[in-house]
C-alpha positions as CSV (number, residue, x, y, z in Angstrom):
1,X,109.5,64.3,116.0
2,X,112.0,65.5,112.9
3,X,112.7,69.0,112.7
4,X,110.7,71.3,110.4
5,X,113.8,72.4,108.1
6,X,113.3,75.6,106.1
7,X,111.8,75.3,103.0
8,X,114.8,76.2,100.4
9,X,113.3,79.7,99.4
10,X,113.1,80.7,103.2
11,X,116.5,79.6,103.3
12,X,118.0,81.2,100.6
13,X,116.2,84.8,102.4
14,X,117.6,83.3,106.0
15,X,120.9,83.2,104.2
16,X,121.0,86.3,102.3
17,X,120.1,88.9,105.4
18,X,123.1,91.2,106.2
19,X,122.8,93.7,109.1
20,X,123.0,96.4,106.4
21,X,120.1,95.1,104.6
22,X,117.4,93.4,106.9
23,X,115.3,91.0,105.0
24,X,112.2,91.6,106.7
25,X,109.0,92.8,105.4
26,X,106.5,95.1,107.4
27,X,103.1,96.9,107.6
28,X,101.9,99.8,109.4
29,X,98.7,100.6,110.3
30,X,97.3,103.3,111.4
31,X,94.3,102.6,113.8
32,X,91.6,105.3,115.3
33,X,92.3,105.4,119.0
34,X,89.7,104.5,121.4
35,X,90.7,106.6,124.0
36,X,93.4,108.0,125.7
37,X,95.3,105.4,127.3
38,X,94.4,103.0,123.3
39,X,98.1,102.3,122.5
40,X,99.1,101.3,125.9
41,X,96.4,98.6,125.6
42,X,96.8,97.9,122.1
43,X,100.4,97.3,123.4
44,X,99.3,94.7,126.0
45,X,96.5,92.9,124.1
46,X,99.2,92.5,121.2
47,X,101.8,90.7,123.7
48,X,99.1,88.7,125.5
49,X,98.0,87.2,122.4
50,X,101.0,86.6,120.9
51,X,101.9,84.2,123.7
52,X,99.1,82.1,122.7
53,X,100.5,81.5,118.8
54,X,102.4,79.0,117.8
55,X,103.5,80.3,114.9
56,X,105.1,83.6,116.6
57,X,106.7,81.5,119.0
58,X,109.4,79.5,117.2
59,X,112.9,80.7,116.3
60,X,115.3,79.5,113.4
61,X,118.5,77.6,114.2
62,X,121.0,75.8,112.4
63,X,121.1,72.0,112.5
64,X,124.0,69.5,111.5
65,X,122.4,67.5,108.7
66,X,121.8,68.3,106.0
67,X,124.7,70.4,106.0
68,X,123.9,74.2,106.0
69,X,120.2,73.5,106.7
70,X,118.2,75.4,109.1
71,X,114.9,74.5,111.4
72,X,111.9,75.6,113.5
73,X,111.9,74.8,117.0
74,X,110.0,76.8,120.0
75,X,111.6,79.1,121.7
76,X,111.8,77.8,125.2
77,X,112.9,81.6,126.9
78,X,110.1,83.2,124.8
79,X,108.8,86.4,126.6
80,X,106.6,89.2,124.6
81,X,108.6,91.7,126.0
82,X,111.2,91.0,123.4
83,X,108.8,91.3,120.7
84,X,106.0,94.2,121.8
85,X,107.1,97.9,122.0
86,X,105.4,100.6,123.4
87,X,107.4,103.4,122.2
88,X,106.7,107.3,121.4
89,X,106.2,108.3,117.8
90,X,107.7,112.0,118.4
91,X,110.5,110.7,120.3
92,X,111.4,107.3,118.1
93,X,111.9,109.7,115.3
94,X,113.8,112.2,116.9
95,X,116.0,109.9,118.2
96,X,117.1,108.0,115.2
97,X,116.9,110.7,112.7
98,X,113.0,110.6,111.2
99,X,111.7,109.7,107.7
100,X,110.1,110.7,105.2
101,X,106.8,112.1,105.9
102,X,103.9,110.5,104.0
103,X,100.9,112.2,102.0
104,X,97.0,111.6,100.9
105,X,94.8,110.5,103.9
106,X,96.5,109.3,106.7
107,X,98.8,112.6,106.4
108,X,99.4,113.9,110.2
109,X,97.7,117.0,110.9
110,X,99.2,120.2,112.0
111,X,101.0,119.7,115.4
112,X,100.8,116.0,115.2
113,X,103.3,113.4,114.5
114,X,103.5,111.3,111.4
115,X,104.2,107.5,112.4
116,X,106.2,107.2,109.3
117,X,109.0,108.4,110.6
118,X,109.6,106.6,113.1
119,X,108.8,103.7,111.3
120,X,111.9,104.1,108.8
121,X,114.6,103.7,111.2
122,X,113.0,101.1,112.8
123,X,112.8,99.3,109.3
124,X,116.4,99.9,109.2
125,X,116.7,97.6,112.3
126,X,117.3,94.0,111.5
127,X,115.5,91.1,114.0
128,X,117.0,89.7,116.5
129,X,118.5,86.1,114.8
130,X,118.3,84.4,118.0
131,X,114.6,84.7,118.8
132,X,111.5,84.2,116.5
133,X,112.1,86.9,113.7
134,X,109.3,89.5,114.5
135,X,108.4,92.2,116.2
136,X,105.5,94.7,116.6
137,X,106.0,98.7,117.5
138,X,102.9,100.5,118.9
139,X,103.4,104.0,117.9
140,X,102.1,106.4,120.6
141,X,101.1,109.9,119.8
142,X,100.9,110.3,115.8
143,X,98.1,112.9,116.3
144,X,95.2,113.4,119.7
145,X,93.2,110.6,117.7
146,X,95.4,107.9,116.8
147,X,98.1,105.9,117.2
148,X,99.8,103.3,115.0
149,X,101.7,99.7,115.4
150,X,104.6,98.7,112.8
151,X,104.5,95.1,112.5
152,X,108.0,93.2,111.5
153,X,107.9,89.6,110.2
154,X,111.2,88.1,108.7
155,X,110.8,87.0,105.2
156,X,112.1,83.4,105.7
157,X,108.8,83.2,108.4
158,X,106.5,84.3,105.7
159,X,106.1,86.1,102.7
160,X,102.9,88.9,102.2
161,X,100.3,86.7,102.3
162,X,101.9,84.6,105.3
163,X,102.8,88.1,107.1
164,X,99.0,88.8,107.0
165,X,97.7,85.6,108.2
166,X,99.9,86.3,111.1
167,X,99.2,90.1,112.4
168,X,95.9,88.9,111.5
169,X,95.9,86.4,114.5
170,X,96.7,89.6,116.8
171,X,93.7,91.6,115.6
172,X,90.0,91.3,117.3
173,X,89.0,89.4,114.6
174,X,90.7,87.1,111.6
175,X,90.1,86.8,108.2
176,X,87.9,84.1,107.0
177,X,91.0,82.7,104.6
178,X,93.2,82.4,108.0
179,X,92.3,79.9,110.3
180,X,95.6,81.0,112.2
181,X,98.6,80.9,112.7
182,X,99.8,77.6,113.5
183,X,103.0,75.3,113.6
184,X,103.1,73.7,110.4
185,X,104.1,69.8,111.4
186,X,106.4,67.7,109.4
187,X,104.6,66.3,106.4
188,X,103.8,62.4,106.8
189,X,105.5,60.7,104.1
190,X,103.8,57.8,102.1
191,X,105.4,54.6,102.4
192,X,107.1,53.4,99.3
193,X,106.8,49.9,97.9
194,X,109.7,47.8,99.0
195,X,111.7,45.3,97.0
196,X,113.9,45.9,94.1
197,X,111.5,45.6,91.8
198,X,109.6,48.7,93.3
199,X,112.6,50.4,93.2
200,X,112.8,50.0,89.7
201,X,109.1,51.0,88.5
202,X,110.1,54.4,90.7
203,X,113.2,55.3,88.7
204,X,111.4,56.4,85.2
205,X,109.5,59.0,87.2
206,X,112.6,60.0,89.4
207,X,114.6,60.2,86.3
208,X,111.8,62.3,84.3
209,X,111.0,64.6,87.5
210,X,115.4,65.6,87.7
211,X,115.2,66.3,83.9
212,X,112.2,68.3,84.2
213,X,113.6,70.5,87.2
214,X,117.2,70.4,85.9
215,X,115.4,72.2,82.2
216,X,113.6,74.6,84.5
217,X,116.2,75.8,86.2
218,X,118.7,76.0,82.8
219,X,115.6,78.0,81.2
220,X,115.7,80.3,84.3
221,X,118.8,80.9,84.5
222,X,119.0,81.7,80.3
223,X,115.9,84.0,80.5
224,X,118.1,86.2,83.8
225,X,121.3,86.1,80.9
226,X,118.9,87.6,78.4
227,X,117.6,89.8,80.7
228,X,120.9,91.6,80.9
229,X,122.8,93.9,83.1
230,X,121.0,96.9,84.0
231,X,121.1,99.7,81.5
232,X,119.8,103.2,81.3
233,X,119.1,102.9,85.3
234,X,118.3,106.2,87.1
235,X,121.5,107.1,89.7
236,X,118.5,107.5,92.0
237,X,117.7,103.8,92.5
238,X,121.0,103.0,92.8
239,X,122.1,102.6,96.1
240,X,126.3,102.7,97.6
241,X,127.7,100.0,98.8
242,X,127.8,99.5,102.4
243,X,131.6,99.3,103.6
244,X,133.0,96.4,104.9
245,X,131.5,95.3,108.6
246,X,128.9,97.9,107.8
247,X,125.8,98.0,110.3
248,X,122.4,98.7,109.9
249,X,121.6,101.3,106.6
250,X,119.8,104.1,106.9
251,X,115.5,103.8,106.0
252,X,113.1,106.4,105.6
253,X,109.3,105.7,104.6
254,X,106.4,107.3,103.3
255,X,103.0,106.4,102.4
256,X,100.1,107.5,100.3
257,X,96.8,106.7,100.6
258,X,94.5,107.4,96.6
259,X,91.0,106.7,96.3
260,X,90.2,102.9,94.6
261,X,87.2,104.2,92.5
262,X,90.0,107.1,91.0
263,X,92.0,103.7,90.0
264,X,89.0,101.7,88.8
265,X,87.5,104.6,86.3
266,X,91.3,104.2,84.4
267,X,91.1,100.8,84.4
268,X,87.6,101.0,83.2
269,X,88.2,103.7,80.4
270,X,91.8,101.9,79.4
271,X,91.7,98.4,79.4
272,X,93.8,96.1,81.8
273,X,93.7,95.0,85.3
274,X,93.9,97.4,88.5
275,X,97.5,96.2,89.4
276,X,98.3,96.9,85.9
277,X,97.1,100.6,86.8
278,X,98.9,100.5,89.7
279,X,102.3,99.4,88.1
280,X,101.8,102.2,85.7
281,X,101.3,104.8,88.2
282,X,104.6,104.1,89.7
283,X,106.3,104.2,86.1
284,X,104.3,107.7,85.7
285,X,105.4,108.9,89.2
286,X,109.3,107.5,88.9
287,X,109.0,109.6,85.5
288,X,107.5,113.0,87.3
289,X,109.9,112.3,89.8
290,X,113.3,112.5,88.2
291,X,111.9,115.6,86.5
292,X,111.7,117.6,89.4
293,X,115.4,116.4,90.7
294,X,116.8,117.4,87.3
295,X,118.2,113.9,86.9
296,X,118.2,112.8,83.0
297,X,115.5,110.1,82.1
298,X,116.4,106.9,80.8
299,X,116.0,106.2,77.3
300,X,114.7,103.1,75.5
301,X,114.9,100.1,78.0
302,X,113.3,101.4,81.3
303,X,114.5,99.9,84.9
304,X,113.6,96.7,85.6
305,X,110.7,96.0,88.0
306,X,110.2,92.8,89.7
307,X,106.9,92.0,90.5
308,X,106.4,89.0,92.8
309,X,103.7,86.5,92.3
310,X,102.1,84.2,95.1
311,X,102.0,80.6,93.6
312,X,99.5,79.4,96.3
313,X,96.5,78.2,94.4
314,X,93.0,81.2,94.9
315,X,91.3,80.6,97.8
316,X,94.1,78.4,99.7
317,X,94.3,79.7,103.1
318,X,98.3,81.4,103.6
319,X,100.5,79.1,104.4
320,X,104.0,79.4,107.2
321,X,106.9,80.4,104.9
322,X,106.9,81.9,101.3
323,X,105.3,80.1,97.7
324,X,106.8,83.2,95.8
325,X,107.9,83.5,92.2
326,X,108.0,87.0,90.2
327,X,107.8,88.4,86.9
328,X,110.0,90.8,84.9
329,X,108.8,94.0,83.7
330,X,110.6,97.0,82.3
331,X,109.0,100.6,83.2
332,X,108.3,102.7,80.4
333,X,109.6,105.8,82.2
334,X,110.5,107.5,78.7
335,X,107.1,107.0,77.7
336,X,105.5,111.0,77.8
337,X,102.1,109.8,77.5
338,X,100.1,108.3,80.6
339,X,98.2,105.8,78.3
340,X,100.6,104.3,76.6
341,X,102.6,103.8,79.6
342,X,99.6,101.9,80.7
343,X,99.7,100.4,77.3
344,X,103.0,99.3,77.7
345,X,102.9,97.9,81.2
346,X,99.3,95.9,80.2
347,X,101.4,94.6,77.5
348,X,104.4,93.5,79.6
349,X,102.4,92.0,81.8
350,X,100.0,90.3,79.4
351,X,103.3,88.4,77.8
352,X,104.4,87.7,81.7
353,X,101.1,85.7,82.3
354,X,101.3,83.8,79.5
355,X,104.8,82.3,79.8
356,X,103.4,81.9,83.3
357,X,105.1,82.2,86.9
358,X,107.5,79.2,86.6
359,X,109.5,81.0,83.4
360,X,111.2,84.2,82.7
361,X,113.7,86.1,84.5
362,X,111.3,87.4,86.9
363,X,110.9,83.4,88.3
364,X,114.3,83.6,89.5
365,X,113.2,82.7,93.7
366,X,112.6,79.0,92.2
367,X,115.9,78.8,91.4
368,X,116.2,77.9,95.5
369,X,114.8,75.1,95.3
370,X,117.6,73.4,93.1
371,X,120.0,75.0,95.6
372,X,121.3,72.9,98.3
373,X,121.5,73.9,101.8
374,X,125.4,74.3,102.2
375,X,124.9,76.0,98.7
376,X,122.7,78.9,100.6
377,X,125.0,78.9,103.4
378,X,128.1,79.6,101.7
379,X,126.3,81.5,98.4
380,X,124.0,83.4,100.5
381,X,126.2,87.2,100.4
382,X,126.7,86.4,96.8
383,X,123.5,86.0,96.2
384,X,122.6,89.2,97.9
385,X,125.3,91.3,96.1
386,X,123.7,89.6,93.1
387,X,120.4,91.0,93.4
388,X,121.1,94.5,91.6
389,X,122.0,92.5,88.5
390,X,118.8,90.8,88.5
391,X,116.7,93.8,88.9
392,X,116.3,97.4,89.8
393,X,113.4,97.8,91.7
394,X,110.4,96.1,93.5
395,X,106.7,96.5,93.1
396,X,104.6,94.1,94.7
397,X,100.9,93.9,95.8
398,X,99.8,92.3,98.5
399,X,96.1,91.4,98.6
400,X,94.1,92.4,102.2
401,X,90.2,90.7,102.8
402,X,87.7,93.1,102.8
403,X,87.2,93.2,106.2
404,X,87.6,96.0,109.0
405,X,90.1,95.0,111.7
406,X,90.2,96.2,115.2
407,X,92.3,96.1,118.1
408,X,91.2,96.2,121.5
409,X,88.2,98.3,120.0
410,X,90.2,100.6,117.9
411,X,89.4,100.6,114.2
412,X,92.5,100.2,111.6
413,X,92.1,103.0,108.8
414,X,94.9,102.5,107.0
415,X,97.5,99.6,106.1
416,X,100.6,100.7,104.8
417,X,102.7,97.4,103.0
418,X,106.3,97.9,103.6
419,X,109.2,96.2,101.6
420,X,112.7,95.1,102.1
421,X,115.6,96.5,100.2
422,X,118.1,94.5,98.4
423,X,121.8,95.0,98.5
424,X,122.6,97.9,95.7
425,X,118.7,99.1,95.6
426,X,117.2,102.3,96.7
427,X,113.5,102.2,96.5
428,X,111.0,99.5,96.9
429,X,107.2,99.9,96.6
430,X,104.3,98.3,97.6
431,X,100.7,98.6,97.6
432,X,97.7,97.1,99.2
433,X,94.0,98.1,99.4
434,X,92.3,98.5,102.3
435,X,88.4,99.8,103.0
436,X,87.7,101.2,99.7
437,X,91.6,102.9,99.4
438,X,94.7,102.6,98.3
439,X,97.7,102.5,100.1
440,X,101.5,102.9,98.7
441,X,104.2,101.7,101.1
442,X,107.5,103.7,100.2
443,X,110.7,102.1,101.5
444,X,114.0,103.6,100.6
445,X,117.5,104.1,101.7
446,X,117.6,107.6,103.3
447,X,121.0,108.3,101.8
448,X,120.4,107.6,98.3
449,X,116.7,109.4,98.4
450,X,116.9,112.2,100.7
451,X,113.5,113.5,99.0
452,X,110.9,109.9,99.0
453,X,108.3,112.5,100.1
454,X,108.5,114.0,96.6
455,X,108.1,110.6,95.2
456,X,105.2,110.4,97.4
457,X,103.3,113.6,96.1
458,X,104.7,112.3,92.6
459,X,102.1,109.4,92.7
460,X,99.2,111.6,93.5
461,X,100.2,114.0,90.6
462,X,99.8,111.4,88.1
463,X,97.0,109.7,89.5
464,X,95.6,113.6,89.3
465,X,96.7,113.9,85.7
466,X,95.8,110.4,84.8
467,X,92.0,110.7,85.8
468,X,91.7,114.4,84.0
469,X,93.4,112.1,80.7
470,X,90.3,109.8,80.7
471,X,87.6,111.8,82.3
């Protein structure tokens, strides 16, 4: 059987990874504990069934042809060990520093221990190359009640969607969407018409599919040109350089948990979609945010935002790897009002679904696909030093089922999504919903944002303010 090669996209994020900026997404969930000894057997249901996937099994490696390519193959010294932690909250955090403490409902109680912060320095901690590219932390001892597992997945093994499927498999219970995790085989290719004649009928098509994908990529690569170099960016998003031979950055994270019907009555007296809402709540909190530091708010253009977009067709069940492109959209942070910041993002995004997700700066990840494999191998730090020209700033949703998961008969009560930093960037947001709620996933480097807590407790002050504008 051929090797499964890496789709170009998951090689291009294989290639890019640098042990100062991991390129691995997470989620942390924060689960009720059924009893004392919960964790321990969370811990040893999670590595018992993770034996039994396929998908969490295999590891990447490089291959000889094509040149600069990389493939899937099991990992014949697999052992959960290496992939399932039972670690203490209080003493993970302690250890390596802590993080940024998080607010709204999951917010530890007096005397307990927040798992966010032990969950930023392990964010901080790139996978190990050499064995399938996840992991998953059981968090002992965030409060008498709970306890909380921090699930890594590499971004070249799947992108948000993906990443769900996945954990999902660990859980009591799946989603309906996710039949589960398994090995994606090679596809079966169709057997062409022999003869030269055949050969000739194909060439029309061949000829019309290059010109088609070589105009794509030109038109991509004009829209990132138009889309300039960043301007008017706060110094709080930037990030410094890591030296040269720099290890692992530093991470902290915080979460915040706001009630869905609070975001559905703004959507419902303002017009748009709930991520639009969403967006604008981060522009709102990014604005509040800055104000309290004292740091001078951009005027005109705002940063740039990019906002990644699944291509799989609704209702496809997720998929191994990623079908990602993005869109553009500049946050109107010196916009003073809350509704016309909504106004503005609704509009941004409105002019982003038109041109649709194969155009416009913000489709820049299908640029990969033109790419070849040496190309990655070779272009991949460039790429990743590229990144802070491109934008300044994720946002990105990621969609959960509306179901209630369980592990070994402890209930999840809240998913936190968690999103990798690029080279130069200091903050990156993202937001699911979960049971009726919310949740912000804060990821930022500790260095450059000392205070994400603030930014935290920003986001609830202009959700606050927002439902007082339209009540």
């Amino acid at each position: 059987m051929s090797p499964e090669h890496l789709s170009p996209l998951d090689l291009a994020f294989w290639r890019i990874e640098s042990a100062a900026h991991p390129m691995h997404l997470g989620a942390l969930a924060v689960l009720s504990a059924d009893g004392p000894d919960a964790a321990a057997r969370a811990a040893a249901l999670l590595a018992e069934r993770c034996a039994g996937l396929p998908g969490l099994r295999r590891r990447i490696h490089d291959v000889l042809l094509p040149v600069g390519a990389a493939a899937w193959s099991p990992d014949p010294d697999f052992d959960p060990a290496r992939h399932v932690f039972l670690t203490d909250a209080a003493a993970a955090g302690a250890h390596t520093g802590g993080g940024a403490a998080g607010t709204g409902a999951g917010a530890a109680g007096a005397g307990a221990v927040d798992p966010r912060a032990a969950a930023g320095p392990l964010m901080a901690r790139p996978l190990d190359r050499t064995r399938p590219p996840w992991e998953a932390h059981v968090l002992a001892g965030p409060g008498p009640d709970s306890f909380a597992v921090l699930f890594k997945f590499h971004h070249a093994l799947a992108d948000g969607l993906g990443a769900l499927a996945l954990a999902a498999g660990l859980f009591d219970r799946q989603p309906p969407f996710a039949p589960g995790p398994a090995v994606r085989g090679p596809a079966r290719p169709v057997p062409a018409p022999r003869g030269p004649g055949a050969a000739l009928r194909r060439l029309p098509g061949v000829f019309a599919s290059r010109v088609h994908d070589l105009g794509q990529a030109l038109e991509i690569g004009a829209a990132v040109a138009r889309a300039g170099l960043p301007l008017g960016v706060p110094d709080a998003l930037v990030a410094a350089e890591p030296g040269p031979g720099a290890g692992a950055g530093s991470r902290s994270v915080a979460g915040l948990a706001l009630d869905l019907d609070e975001v559905n009555l703004i959507r419902k007296a303002a017009g748009g979609t709930v991520n639009d809402v969403l967006i604008a709540l981060v522009a709102g909190a990014l604005r509040r945010w800055l104000a309290e530091r004292g740091d001078p708010l951009p005027r005109g253009a705002g940063p740039r935002a990019l906002i990644p977009v699944s291509r799989r067709r609704p209702g496809a069940a997720p998929g191994a790897g990623n079908r990602l492109s993005g869109y553009l959209l500049r946050l109107p942070l010196a916009e003073g009002d809350p509704l016309r910041r909504l106004y503005a993002v609704r509009a941004g995004m409105d002019r982003n679904k038109e041109a649709g997700p194969a155009r416009g700066a913000g489709a820049v990840a299908l640029l990969a696909d033109h790419v070849h494999p040496l190309g990655h191998r070779l272009g991949g730090p460039l790429v990743a030093q590229a990144a802070r020209l491109l934008y300044d700033i994720l946002v990105t949703s990621v969609p959960l089922p509306g179901l209630t998961f369980t592990l070994g008969g402890s209930t999840v009560r809240e998913v936190y999504p968690l999103a990798p930093l690029a080279r130069g960037q200091s903050l990156a947001i993202a937001v699911s919903t979960y049971k009726g709620t919310v949740h912000y996933g804060l990821v930022a480097d500790a260095a450059a944002v000392p205070d994400l807590a603030a930014l935290a407790g920003a986001l609830r002050a202009e959700l606050d303010a927002f439902v007082r504008e339209v009540s």
